[in-house]
N, C-alpha and C positions, 0 to 999 in steps of 0.2 A: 676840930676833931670830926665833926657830924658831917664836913665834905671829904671828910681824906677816906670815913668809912663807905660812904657814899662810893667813892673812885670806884674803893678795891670791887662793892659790891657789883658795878656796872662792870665791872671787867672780867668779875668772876662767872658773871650771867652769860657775856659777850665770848666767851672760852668755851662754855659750857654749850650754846648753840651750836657755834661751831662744832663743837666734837662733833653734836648730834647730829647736823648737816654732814661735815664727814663719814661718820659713822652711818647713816642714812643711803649716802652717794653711794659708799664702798658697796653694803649688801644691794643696793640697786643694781651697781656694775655689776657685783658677781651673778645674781637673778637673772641680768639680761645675757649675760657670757653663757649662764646657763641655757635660757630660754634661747640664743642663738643656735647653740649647738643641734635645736630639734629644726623642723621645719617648720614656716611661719602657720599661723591660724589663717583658715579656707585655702591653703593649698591643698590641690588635686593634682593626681599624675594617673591618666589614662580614667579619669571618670573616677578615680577613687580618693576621699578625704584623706591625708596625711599630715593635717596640721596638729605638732605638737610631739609626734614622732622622730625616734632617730632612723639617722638613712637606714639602720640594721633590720630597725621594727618595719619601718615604709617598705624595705624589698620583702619580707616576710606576709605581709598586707598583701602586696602585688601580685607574688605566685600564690598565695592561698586561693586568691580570686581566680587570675587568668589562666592557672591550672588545674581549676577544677573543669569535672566533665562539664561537657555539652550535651542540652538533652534536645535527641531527634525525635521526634512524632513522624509516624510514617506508614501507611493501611492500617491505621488504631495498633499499630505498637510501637513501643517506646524504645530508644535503641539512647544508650550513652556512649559519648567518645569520647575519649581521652585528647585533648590537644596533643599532644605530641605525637602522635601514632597518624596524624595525618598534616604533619610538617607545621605546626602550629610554634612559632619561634620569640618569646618573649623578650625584647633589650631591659634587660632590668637596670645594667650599666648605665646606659646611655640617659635613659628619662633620670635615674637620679644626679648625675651629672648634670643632666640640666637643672634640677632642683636646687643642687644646692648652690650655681653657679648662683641663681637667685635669693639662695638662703645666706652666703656669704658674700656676695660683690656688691650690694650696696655701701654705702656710705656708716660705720661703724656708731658715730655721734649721733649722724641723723637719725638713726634705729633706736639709739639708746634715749635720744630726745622724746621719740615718740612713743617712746615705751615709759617714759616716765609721767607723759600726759595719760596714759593709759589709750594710746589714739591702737587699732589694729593696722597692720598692713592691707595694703590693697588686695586684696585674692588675686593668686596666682594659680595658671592652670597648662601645667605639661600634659601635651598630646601622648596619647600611646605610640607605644614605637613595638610595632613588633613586625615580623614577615611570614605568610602563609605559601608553603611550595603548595602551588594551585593544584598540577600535573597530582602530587602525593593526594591530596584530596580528590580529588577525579576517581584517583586507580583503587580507593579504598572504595568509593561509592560503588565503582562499578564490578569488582568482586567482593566484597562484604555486604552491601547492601541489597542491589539492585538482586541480587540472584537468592536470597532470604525471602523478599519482602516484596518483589514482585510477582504481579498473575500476568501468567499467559494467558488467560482466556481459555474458553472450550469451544473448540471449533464444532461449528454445524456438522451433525452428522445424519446420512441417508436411514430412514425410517424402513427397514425392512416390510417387503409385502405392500409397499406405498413405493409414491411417486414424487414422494416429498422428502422435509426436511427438517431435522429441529434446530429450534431457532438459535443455541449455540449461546455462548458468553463472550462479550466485550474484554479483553486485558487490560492491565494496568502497567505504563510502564514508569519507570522513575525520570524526572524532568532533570535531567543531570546541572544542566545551563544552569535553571535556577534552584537545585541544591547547593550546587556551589558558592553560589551566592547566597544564600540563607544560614549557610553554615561559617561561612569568613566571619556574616553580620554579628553571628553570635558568638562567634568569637573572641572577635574583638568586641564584645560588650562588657561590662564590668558587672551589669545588673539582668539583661535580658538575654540569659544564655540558653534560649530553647529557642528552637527551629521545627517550624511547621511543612514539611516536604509537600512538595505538588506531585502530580502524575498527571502522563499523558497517557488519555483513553487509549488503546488498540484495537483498530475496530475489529465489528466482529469475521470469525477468519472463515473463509466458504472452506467445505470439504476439497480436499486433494481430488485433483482427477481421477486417480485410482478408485477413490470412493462413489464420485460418479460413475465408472466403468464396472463397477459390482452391482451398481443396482442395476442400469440399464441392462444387465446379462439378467440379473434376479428378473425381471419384467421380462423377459422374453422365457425365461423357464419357468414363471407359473403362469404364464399363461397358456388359451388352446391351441397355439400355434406349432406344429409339429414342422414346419420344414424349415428354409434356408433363409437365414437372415443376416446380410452385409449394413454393417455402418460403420458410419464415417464425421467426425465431428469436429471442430475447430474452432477454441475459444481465440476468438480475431481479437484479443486484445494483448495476449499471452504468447499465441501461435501453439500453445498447448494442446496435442490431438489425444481422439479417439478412437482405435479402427481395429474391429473385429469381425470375427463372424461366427454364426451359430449354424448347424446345421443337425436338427432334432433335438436343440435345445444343449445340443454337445461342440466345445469350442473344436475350430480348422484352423488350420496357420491361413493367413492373410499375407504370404509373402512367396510367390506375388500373390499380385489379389484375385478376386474371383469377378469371371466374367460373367456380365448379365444383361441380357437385352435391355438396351438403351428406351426400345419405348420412345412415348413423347420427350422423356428426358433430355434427346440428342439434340430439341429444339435450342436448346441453352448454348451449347458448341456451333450450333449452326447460325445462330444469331453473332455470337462474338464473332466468327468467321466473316460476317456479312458487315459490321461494324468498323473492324478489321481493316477492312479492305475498300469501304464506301465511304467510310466518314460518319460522323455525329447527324449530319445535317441529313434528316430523315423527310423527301416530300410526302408531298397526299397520300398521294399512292401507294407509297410503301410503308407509310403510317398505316394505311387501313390493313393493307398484307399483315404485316407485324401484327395489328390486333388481333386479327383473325387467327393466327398461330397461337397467342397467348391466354386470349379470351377465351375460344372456343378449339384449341388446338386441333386447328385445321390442316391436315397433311396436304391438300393441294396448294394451300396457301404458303405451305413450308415448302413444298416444289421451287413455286415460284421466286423464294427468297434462293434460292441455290441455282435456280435459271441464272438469277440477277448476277453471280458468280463465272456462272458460266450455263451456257446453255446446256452444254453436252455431258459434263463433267464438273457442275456443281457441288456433286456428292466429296467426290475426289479433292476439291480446293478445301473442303471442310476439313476432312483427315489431313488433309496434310498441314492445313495451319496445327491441328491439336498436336500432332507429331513432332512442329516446331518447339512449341509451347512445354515439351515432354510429356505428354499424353500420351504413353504408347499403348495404351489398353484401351483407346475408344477411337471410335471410326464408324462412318457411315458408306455401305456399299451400294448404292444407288436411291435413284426418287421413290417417292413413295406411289403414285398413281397407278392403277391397273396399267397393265400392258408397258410400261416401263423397259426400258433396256436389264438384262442381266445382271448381274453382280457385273462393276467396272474393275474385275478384281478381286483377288482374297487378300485376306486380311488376316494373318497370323501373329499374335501376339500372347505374349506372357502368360497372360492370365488366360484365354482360353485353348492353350498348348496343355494345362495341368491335366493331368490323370487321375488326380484323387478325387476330384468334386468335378460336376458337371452343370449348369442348368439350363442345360441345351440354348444356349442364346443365337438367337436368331444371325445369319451369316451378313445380313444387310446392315445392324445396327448393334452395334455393342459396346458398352463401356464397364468401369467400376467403381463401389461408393467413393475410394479413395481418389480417382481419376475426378469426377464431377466435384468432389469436394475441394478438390485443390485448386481445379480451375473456380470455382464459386470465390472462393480464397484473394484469389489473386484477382478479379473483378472488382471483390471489395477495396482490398488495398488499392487498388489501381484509382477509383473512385472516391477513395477517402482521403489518400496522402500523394497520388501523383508519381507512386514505387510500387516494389511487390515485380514479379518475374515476368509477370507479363507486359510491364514497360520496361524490363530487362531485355525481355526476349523481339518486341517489337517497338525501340525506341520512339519511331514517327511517326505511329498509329494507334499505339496507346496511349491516349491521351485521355483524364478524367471526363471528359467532354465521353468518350466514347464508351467507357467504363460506366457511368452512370444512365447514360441510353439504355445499356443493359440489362438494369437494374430496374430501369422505369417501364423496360415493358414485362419485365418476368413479376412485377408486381399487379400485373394486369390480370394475371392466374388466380382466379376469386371464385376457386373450385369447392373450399370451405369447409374439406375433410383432411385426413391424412395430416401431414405436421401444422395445416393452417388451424387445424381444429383443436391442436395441440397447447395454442395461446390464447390468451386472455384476449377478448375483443373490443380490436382497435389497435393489436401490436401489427408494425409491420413486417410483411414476410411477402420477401422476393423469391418465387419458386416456380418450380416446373411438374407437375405429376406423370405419371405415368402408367399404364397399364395394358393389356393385350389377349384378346378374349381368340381362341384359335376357331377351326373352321367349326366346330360341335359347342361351340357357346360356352368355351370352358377357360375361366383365366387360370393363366402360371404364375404371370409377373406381375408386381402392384412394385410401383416404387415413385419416390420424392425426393427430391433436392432442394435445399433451401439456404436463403441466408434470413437469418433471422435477428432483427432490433429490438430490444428490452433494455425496458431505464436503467438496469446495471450491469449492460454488458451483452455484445453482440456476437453473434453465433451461426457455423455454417454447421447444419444437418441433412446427410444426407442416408438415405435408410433404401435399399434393395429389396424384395423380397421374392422367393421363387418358391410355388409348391410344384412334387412333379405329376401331384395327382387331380389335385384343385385349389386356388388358392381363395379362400372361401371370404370375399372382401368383410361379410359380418364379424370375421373373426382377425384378417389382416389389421382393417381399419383403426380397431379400437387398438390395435397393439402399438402402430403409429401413433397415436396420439397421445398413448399413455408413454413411451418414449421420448417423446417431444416435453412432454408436461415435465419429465424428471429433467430433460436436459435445462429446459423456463425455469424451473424450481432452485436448480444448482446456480445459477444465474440472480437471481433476485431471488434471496432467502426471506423467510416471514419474519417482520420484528420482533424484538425480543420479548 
């Protein structure tokens, strides 16, 4: 009896296991059937946790995130955007596609095996998938942004009653290149969705030429200069000119221009002429001529350079190179030394054919600001880059070689008024002055041509001036200089 109770009792225990084992397995399967249906524990899609969610909740998770704004920092203000307003395109499909290929392509036993040891899956981690239209991002920066939240800057402007300039503001422009790139970054972040914008400085902007040509007029009408004032100017970096005239402080048309006795000035035409036609290769001899012209502008010395042309008709070979050149408003009618031959000729041209202005300019030498400015001009370029009209016009003679000879003796002019006085000392300035006292000890004409070097920028001025009664140099001189100083000024502005 006591084994047969025994039996049933071992079998009833032996059933009872069982069940519970069964009954155990079954809610285990369904648990795991369950827990399959979410995505596993430490899966991430695009940088974001989704372990334990369904794919419904996981895309819901994903656009909360990758659709919320982006916030831009940009000259201290804060700009939000919208992803989508600037092509921001989310695969929601795709990455959970790939999640779940993970969440169900395993092996169904071996998940449920390890799910019974309580072991986790290995973490898995789906890449973001999204695509940014770059072009769309670009076009939003550059009309919604860039034109809010950029400065222009405030351009240097001319300080009226002065010769100067203030010192003006720097702009700000937006760094497009790397907005674009700081705004993809943050986009595509799940967690760092702010963007710090760069800019590029815009340096600061010199006044418009127009603004230069108001002041330089403002300088000649307060000051005491009552007659006739031609200039002439050219930023050689720009080719940007300046060219008027004042006569009583009241503007003249300049078209044509106005003729004015050349003076020592016509030294500069009669050089390039000699240049021209001789070569670079300057001996002793006419090295020390040439000083003598530049240094102490020696009119016999300047004979001889026009002998060296021609003996008879020196004068003549000079006009008629500047005539090539398009000079038609300057010419020389014979040598300078007493008892000299006649005028080799007249000389009718443009500017002193006008009838509205006159400044009696002498019939042997005449030119105008705009004539010596252009020829300066193209000296320079000729000298600098091996172009420019004057090795247009004389291919196999304008050579830098001969261009720069030029240059090196008109630097010789260390007269130390007029536009030289105009610069800071120790700029260089290649020039010629000018002036002409008549038989009663009285001057008309004062004038200067230059080319002028400053560390920001290089510059031809040349300035006429004619009184018909006296041209009183205590009151010319300082008007030149203070001319010159606005034009240096415009040029190399003071920092900020």
């Amino acid at each position: 009896m006591r084994n047969r109770n025994t039996n049933i009792f071992l079998r009833g225990a032996s059933i009872l296991f069982i069940s519970i084992a069964i009954v155990l397995t079954i809610s285990s399967l369904i648990n795991y059937s369950r827990q399959r249906n979410n995505y596993p524990a430490g899966m991430t899609i695009g940088g974001i946790p989704i372990g334990g969610l369904t794919p419904t909740e996981a895309s819901q998770r994903l656009l909360e995130v990758y659709t919320s704004p982006v916030e831009v920092r940009y000259t201290g203000s804060i700009i939000h955007i919208d992803p989508s307003i600037v092509g921001f395109n989310l695969k929601v499909d795709t990455m959970l596609a790939a999640a779940d290929l993970t969440r169900t392509g395993g092996s169904f036993w071996g998940g449920f095996w390890d799910f019974l040891w309580n072991r986790d899956p290995a973490p898995v981690t789906i890449p973001l998938s999204a695509t940014i239209e770059e072009e769309r991002l670009r076009l939003y920066l550059e009309t919604e942004i860039a034109p809010r939240y950029d400065k222009p800057g405030a351009p240097a402007q001319p300080i009226p009653g002065s010769t100067q300039f203030t010192a003006g503001e720097p702009g700000q422009k937006l760094d497009l290149d790397s907005a674009t790139r700081l705004i993809e970054n943050a986009l595509r972040s799940p967690s760092n969705r702010v963007a710090s914008l760069s800019f590029e400085e815009i340096a600061l902007a010199r006044p418009t030429i127009d603004n230069l040509q108001t002041l330089l007029k403002q300088v000649i009408q307060i000051s005491d200069f009552d007659g006739l004032v031609g200039l002439y100017m050219m930023d050689l970096q720009t080719g940007q000119e300046i060219h008027f005239a004042l006569n009583n402080k009241q503007d003249i048309p300049v078209t044509p221009d106005i003729a004015f006795t050349a003076s020592s000035t016509i030294k500069v035409p009669i050089l390039v002429s000699y240049v021209l036609n001789k070569g670079a290769n300057v001996d002793e001899r006419m090295n020390t001529i040439l000083l003598e012209v530049f240094q102490k502008s020696d009119n016999l010395a300047t004979d001889d350079v026009m002998e060296e042309l021609n003996i008879n008709q020196g004068p003549l070979f000079v006009t008629r190179d500047m005539e090539t050149i398009g000079l038609q408003n300057t010419f020389i009618g014979g040598f300078f030394y007493l008892g000299a031959p006649n005028l080799l000729g007249t000389h009718p041209t443009p500017a002193n054919q006008r009838t509205d202005i006159s400044t009696d300019p002498d019939p042997y030498t005449q030119t105008t600001p705009s004539d010596i400015g252009t020829l300066l001009s193209d000296i320079y370029q000729c000298a600098q880059t091996g172009g420019g009209a004057l090795v247009a016009t004389f291919p196999t003679k304008a050579t830098r070689e001969v261009c720069q000879t030029v240059i090196n003796y008109m630097v010789q002019d260390k007269f130390g008024s007029l536009i030289q006085a105009g610069v800071p000392d120790g700029t260089l300035v290649a020039h010629k002055h000018g002036f002409v006292t008549d038989s009663l000890n009285v001057t008309h004409d004062i004038s200067d041509a230059a080319i002028v070097y400053t560390p920001n920028g290089n510059f031809v001025l040349t300035v006429y001036t004619y009184h018909p009664v006296n041209n009183l140099w205590d009151i010319t001189n300082p008007l030149v200089v203070k001319l010159t100083e606005a034009v240096y000024n415009y040029f190399n502005l003071p920092l900020q």
